[in-house]
N, C-alpha and C positions, 0 to 999 in steps of 0.2 A: 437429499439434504443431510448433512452430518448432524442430526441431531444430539449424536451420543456427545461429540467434543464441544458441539453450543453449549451444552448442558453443564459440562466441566470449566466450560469460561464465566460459566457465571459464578462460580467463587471469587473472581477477580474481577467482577463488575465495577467494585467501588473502589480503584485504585487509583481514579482520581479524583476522587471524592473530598479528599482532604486529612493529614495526616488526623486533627482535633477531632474526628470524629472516628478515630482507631482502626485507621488506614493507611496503607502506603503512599503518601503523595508524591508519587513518585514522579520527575523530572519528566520533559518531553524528550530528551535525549534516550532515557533507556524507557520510556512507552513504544518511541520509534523502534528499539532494537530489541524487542518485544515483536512488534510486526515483522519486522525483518525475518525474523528465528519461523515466527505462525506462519510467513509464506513462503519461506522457503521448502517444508513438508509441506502446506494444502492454501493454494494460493484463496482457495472460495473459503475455506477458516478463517483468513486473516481480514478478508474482505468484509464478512460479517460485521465483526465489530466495531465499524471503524465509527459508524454514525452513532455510535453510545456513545465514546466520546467525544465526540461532537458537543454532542447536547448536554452530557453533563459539564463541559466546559459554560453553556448557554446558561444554566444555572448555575454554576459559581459566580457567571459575571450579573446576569441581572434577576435571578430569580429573588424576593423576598426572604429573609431568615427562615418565618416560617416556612416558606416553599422545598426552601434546603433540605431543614428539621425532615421534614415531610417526606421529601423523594430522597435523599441521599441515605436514610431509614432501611426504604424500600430494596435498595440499591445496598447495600450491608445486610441484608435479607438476602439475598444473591439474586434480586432479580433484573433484568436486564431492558433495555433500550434498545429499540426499533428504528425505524426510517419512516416517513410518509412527508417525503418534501418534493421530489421531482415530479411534474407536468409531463406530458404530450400533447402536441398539436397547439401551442403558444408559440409566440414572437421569438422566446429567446427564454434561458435557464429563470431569470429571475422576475418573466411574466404569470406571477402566481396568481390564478385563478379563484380556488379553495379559497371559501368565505367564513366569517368568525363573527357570526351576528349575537347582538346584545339582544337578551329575551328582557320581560319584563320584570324579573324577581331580579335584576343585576347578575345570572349566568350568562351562560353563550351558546349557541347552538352553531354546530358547525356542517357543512356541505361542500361536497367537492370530488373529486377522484384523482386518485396521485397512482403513479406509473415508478417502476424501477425502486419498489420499496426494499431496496436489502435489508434483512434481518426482522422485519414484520413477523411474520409466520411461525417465528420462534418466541417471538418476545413477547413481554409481560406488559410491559409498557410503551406506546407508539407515540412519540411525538412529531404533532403536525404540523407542519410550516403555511398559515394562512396569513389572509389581510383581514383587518378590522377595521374602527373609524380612520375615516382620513386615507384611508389603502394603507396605514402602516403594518408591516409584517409582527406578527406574535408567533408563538408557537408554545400551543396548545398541550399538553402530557393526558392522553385517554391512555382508560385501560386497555389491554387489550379484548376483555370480554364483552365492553362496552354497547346497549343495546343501540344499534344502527351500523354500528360498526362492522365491515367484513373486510376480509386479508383472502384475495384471492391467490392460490397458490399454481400462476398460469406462466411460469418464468421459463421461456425458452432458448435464453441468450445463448449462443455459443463462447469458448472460453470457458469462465467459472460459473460451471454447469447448475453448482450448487450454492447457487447465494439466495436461490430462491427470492431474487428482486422483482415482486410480483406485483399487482394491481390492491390498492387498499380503498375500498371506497367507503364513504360518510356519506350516509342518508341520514341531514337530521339527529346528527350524534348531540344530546346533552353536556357539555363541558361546565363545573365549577368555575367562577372569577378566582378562586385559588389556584387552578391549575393551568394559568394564562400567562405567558409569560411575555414582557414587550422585548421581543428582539431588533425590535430596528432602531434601539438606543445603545447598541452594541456599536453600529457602524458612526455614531458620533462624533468619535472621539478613537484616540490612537489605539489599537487593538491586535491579535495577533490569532483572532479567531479563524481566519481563512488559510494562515500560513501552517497554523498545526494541524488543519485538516489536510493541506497540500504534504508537507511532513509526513504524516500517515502515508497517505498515498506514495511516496514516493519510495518510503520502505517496504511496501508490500515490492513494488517496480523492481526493488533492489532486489528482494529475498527472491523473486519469481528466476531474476535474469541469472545471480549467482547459481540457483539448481540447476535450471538450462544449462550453463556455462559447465556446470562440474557432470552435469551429467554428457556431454558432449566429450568432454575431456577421457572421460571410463569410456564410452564406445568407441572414441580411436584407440585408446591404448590396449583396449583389453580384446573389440570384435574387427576391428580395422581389414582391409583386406587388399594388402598395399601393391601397387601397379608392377609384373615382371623385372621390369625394368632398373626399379630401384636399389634390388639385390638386396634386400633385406634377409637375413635368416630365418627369425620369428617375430612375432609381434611384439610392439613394444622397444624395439632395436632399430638403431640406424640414425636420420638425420632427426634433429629434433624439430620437433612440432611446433604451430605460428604462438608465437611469443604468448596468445592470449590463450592458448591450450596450457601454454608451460606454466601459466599461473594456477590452473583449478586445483583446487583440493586445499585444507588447511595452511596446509607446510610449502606450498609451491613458490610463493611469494620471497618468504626468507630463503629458502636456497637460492633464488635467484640472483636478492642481492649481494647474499656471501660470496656466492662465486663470480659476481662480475659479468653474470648474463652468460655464462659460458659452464660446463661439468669439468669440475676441478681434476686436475692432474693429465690433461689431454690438452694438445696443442692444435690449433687448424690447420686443418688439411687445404694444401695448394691446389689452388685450381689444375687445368691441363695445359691452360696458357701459358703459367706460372711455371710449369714445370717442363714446356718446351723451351721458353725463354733461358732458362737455368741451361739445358742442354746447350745450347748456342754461346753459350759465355756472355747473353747481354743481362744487365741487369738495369734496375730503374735509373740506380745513381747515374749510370753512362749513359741512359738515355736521356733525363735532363741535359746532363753537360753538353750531349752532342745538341740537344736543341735549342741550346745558350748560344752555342758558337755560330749557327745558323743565321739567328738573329744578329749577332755582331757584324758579320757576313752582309 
């Protein structure tokens, strides 16, 4: 697990916090290209983060002021935000089990077992995605030290080795009514909760494929070991590579369209058909005409 660069992302935990509270609020376009950049070097880096903001989007929209005051605090502290929402062994993603019972002094005591926790194991703070009265979903902010609380660290997914999406179980965990938060008044009304976690997601997608892509691009050009046949001199020489090679790297794209798809100051080379036909005195023009007159014929 990269702990050492979890540890450095949490300077920037509260960069969506909100500019009034002496932070960057910065746009979801460049949060996206933020993820883009974190996976294109370490896809399980950029993976981590994504469920902090998640959820501190969850409290901008419906946490209380005070709740804000409270965690967005926390969170300008440099401390960071966990996972503990996904299930195994239910119907379907949003058959959540994890309960949020009301005790009698008006806290909540919560129970459950949540699967695929990314970023639990690092984090300070885990928010849980339960149901309360009625089955409506809330979600819970425990600490991480929290007595009942454990973060199992038993994550053996293949891919991103190190997201450490492990098992979180609640036995009995004590929660404050402050730190409860009603998420199912989120899906109300017109929102854009799901699309900027989609968003996230799909720039980790991007940063992942462009490395692929530029790293594939450097092993043909630089360890390639091109067929007899081709007549190649050395590497890196000869017919140019599929269109989606010739784009990797910074610069690949602009040269391409300056020159028209083509390396400037070189002309194409004729086929050997082209170059038989030429020998024989036919060329295309007279083969049209001759097969105009045919037709008339």
């Amino acid at each position: 697990m990269p702990t050492t660069s979890s540890a450095q992302f949490k300077r920037h935990a509260g960069s969506r916090a909100g500019g009034r509270r002496g932070v960057a609020d910065v746009s979801a376009r460049t949060l996206a290209e933020v993820f883009r950049l974190l996976a294109t070097g370490d896809a399980s880096l950029a993976q981590i983060p994504q469920s902090h903001f998640a959820y501190v989007n969850v409290l901008r929209r419906q946490g209380t002021p005070e709740q804000r005051k409270f965690l967005f605090a926390e969170l300008l502290a440099g401390r960071r935000f966990g996972d503990a929402r996904s299930e195994t062994g239910t119907k379907h993603v949003q058959d959540i089990r994890t309960r949020l019972e009301r005790a009698a002094d008006g806290s909540y005591v919560l129970t459950g077992v949540k699967h695929y926790s990314t970023g639990a194991l690092s984090a300070d703070w885990i928010p849980v995605l339960a149901r309360a009265e009625g089955d409506l979903l809330h979600v819970a902010y425990v600490p991480r030290d929290a007595p009942g609380l454990t973060v199992v660290d038993d994550w053996d997914g293949m891919g991103q080795r190190t997201t450490a999406s492990g098992t979180v179980r609640l036995d009995g965990v004590a929660v404050p009514a402050d730190r409860v938060v009603p998420h199912h008044l989120t899906f109300t009304g017109p929102q854009l909760h799901g699309s900027i976690a989609q968003l996230l997601h799909a720039a980790i997608d991007t940063g992942l494929a462009g490395a692929a892509l530029e790293e594939a691009a450097e092993f043909v050009r630089t360890r390639s070991r091109p067929w007899s046949e081709v007549r190649l001199r050395h590497r890196g020489r000869g017919p140019a590579p599929h269109p989606a090679l010739r784009g990797a790297g910074p610069a690949g794209p602009r040269r391409r369209r300056a020159s028209g798809g083509r390396r400037p100051g070189r002309r194409r080379r004729a086929g050997r058909s082209g170059r038989r036909l030429r020998r024989r005195g036919v060329h295309r023009r007279g083969l049209r005409e001759g097969l105009r007159g045919r037709r008339r014929r």
